[in-house]
Backbone as CSV, one residue per row, in Angstrom:
resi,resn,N_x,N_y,N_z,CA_x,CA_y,CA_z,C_x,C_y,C_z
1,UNK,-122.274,-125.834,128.159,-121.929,-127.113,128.725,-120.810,-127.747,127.911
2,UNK,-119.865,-128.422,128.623,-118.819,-128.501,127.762,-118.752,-130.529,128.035
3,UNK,-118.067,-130.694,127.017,-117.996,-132.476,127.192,-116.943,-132.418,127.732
4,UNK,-116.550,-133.141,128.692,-115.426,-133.806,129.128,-114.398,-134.694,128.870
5,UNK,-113.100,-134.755,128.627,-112.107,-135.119,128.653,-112.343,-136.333,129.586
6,UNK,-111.410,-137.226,129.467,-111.032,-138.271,130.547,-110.096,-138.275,131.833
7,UNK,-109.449,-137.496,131.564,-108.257,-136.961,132.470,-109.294,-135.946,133.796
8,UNK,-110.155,-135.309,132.881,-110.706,-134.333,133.864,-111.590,-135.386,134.876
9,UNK,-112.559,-136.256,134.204,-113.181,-136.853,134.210,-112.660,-137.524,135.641
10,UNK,-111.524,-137.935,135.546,-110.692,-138.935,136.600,-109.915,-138.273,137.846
11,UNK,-110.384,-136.551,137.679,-109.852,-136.191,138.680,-110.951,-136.021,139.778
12,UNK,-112.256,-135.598,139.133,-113.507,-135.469,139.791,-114.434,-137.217,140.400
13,UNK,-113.805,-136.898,141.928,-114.633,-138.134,142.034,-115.875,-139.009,142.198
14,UNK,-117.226,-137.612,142.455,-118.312,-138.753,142.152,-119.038,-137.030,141.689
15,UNK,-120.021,-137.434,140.830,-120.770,-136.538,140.118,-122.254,-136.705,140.238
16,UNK,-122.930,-135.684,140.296,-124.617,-135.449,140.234,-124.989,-135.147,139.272
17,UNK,-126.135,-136.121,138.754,-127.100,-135.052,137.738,-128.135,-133.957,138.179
18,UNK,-128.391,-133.506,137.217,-129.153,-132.033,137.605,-130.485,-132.609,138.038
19,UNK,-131.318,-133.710,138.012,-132.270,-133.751,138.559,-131.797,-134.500,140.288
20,UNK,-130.616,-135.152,140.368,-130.419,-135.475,141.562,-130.068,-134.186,142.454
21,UNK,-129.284,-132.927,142.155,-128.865,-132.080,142.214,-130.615,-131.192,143.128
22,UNK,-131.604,-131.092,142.040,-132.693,-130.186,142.559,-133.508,-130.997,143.617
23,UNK,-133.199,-132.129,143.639,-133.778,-132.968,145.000,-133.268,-132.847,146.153
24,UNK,-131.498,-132.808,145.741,-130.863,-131.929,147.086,-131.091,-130.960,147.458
25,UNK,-130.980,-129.737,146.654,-131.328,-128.705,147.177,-133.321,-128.453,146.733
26,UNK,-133.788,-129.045,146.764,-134.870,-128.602,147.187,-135.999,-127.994,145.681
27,UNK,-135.379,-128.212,145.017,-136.025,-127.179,143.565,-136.645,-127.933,142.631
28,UNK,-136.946,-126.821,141.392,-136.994,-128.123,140.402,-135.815,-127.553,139.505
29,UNK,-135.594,-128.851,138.146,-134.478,-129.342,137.971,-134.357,-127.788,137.312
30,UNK,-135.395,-126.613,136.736,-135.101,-125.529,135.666,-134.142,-124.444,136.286
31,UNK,-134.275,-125.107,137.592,-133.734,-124.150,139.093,-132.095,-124.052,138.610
32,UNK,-131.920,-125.828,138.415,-130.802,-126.111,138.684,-130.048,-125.223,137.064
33,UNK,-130.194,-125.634,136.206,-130.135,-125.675,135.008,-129.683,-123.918,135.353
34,UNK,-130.799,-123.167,135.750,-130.416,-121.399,135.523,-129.150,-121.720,136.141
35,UNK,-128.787,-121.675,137.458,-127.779,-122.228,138.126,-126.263,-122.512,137.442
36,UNK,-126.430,-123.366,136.692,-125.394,-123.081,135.346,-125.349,-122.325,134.313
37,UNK,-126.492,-121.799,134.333,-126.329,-120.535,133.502,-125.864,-119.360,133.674
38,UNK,-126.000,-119.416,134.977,-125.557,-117.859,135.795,-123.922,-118.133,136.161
39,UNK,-123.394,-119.569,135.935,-122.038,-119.672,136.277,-121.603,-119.773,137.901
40,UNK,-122.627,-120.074,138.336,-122.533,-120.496,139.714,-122.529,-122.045,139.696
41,UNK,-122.621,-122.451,138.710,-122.095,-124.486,138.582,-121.577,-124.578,137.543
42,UNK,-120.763,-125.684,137.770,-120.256,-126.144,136.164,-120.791,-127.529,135.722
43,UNK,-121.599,-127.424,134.706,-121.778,-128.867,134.177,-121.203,-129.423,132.835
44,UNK,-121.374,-130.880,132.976,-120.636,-131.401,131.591,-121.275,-132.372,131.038
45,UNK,-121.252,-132.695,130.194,-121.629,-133.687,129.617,-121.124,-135.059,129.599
46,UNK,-120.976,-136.189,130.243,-120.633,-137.290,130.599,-121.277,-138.710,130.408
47,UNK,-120.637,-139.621,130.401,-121.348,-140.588,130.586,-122.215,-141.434,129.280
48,UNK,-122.706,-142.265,129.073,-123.551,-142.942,127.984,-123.959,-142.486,127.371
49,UNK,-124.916,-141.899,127.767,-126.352,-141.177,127.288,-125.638,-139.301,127.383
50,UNK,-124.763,-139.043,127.647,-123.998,-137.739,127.577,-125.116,-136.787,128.548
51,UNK,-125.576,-137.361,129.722,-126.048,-136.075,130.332,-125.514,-135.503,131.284
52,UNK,-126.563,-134.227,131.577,-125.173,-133.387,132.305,-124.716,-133.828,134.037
53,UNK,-123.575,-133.489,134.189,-123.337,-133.828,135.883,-122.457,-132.754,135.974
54,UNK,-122.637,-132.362,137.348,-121.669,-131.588,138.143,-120.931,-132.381,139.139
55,UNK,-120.439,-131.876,139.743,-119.479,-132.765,140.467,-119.950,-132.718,141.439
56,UNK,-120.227,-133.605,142.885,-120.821,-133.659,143.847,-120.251,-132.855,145.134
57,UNK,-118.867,-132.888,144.732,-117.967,-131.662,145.517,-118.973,-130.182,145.527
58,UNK,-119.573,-129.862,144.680,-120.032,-128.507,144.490,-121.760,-128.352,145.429
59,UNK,-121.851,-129.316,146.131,-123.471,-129.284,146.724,-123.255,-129.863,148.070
60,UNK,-123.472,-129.286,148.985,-123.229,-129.730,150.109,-124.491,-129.345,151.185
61,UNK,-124.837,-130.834,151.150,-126.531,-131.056,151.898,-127.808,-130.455,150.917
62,UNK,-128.147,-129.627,151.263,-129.439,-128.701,150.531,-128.972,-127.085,150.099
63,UNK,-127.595,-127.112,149.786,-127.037,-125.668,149.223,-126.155,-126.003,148.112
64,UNK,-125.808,-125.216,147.421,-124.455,-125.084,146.737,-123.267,-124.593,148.081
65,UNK,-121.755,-125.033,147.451,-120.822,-124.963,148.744,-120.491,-123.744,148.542
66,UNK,-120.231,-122.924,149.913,-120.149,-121.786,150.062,-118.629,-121.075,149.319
67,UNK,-118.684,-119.755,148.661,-117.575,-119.478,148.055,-117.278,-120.432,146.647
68,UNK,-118.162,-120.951,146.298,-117.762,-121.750,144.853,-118.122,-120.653,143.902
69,UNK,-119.320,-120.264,143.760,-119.586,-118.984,142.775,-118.739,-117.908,142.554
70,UNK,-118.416,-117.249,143.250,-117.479,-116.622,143.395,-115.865,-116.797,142.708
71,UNK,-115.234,-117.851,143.257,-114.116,-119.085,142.816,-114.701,-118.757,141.387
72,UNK,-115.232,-119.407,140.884,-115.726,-119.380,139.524,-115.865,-118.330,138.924
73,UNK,-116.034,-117.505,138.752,-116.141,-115.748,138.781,-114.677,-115.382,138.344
74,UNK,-114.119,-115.600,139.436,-112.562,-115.333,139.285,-112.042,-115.622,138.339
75,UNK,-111.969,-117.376,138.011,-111.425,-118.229,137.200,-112.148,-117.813,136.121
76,UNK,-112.936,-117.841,135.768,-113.469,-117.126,133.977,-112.789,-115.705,133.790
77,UNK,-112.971,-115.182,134.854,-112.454,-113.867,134.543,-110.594,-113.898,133.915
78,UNK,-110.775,-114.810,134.586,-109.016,-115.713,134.329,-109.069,-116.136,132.514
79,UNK,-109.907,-116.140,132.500,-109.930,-116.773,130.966,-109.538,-118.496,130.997
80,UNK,-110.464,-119.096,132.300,-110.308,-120.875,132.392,-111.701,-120.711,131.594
81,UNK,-111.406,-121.993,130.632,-112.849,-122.765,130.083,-113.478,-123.734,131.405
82,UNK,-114.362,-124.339,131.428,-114.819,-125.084,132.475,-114.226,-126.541,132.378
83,UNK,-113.803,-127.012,131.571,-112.864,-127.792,131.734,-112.034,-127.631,131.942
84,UNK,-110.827,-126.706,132.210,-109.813,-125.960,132.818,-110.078,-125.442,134.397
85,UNK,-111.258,-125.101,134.595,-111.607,-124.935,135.859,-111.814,-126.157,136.963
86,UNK,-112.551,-127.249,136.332,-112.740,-128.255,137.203,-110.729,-129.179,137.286
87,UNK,-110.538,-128.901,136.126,-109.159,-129.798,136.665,-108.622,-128.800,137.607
88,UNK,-108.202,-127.622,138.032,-107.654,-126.312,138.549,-108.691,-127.317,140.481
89,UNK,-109.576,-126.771,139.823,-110.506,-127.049,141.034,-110.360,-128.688,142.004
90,UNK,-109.762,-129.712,141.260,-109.899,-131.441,141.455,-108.319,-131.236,141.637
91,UNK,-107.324,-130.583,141.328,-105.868,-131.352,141.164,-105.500,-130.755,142.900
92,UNK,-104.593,-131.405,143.261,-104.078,-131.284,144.388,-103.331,-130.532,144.500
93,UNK,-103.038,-129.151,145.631,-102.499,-128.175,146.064,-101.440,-128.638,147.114
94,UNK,-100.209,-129.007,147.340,-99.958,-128.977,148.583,-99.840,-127.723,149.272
95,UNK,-100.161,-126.863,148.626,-99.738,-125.579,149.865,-101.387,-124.693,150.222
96,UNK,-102.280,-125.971,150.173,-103.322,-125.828,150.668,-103.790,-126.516,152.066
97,UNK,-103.873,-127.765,152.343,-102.748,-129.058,151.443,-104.740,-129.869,150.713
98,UNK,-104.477,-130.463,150.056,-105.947,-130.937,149.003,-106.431,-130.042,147.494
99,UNK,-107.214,-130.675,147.937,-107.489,-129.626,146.119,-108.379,-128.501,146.857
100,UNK,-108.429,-127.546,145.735,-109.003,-126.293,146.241,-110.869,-126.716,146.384
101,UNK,-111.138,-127.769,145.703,-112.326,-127.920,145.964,-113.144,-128.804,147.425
102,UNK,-111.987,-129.496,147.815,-112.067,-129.695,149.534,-111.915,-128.548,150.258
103,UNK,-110.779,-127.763,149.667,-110.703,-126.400,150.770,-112.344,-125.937,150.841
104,UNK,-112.924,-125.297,149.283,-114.068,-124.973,149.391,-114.866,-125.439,150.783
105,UNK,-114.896,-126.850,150.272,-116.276,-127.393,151.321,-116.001,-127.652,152.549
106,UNK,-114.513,-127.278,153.102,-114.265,-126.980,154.817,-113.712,-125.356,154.762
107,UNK,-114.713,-124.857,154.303,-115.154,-123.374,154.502,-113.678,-122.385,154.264
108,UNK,-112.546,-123.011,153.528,-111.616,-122.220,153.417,-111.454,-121.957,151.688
109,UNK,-112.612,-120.794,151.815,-113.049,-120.216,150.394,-111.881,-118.761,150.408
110,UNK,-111.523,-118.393,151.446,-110.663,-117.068,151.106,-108.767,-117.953,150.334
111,UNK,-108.581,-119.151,151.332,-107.084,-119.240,150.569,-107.476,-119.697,149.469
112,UNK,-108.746,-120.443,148.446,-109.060,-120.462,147.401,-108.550,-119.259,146.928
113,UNK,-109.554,-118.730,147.057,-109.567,-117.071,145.854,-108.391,-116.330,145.870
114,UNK,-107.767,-116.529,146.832,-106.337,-116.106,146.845,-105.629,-117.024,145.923
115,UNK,-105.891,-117.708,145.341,-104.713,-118.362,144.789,-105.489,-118.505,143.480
116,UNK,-107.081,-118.051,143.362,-107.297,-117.828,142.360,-106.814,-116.949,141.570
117,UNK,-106.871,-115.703,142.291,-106.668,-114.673,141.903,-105.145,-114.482,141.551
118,UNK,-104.203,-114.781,141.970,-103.015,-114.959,141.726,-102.437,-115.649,140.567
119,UNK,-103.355,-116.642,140.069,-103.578,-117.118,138.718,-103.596,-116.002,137.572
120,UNK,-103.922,-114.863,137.992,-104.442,-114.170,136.794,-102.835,-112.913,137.022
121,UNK,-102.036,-113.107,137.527,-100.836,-112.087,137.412,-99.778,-112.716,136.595
């Protein structure tokens, strides 16, 4: 889990904690927690009390958003830290046009990974 920057902080616009997170999808919170362990979420440390949040971009209804795991996969393999990933993920693409993490959640996970992957040449 990595602490957050402010810059990153300000690109991501509303964030979940991991127990709001396992109420969405349905679990309990140890669910969520493996979940970032396996690198299928990214969490950070934020806020007052420094607990963790993911970004609310990444949960959509009672799932994780489709093609984010994956995305993520890529990008480590890229050698992004997770603070490098969420700004990558929050900054705006015009030749998407949005950030790749709206593309995600209107199901356009392939021009993601394409441009993930293109990152790494």
């Amino acid at each position: 889990m990595t602490e957050i920057d402010a810059k990153t902080d300000a690109l991501v616009p509303a964030w979940l904690t991991l127990p709001d997170i396992a109420e969405q999808l349905g679990v309990e919170v140890t669910r969520v927690r493996q979940l970032v362990k396996e690198g299928q979420l990214i969490a950070v440390r934020r806020g007052e009390n420094r607990a963790l949040h993911v970004p609310a971009a990444f949960i959509d209804g009672d799932r994780v958003v489709k093609g984010l795991s994956g995305t993520l996969t890529l990008l480590r393999d890229d050698g992004f830290t997770d603070e490098e990933m969420l700004e990558w993920l929050f900054t705006p693409d015009e030749s998407l046009p949005g950030t790749p993490a709206q593309a995600l959640s209107e199901n356009r996970g392939t021009e993601v990974k394409r441009r993930a992957q293109a990152l790494a040449v």
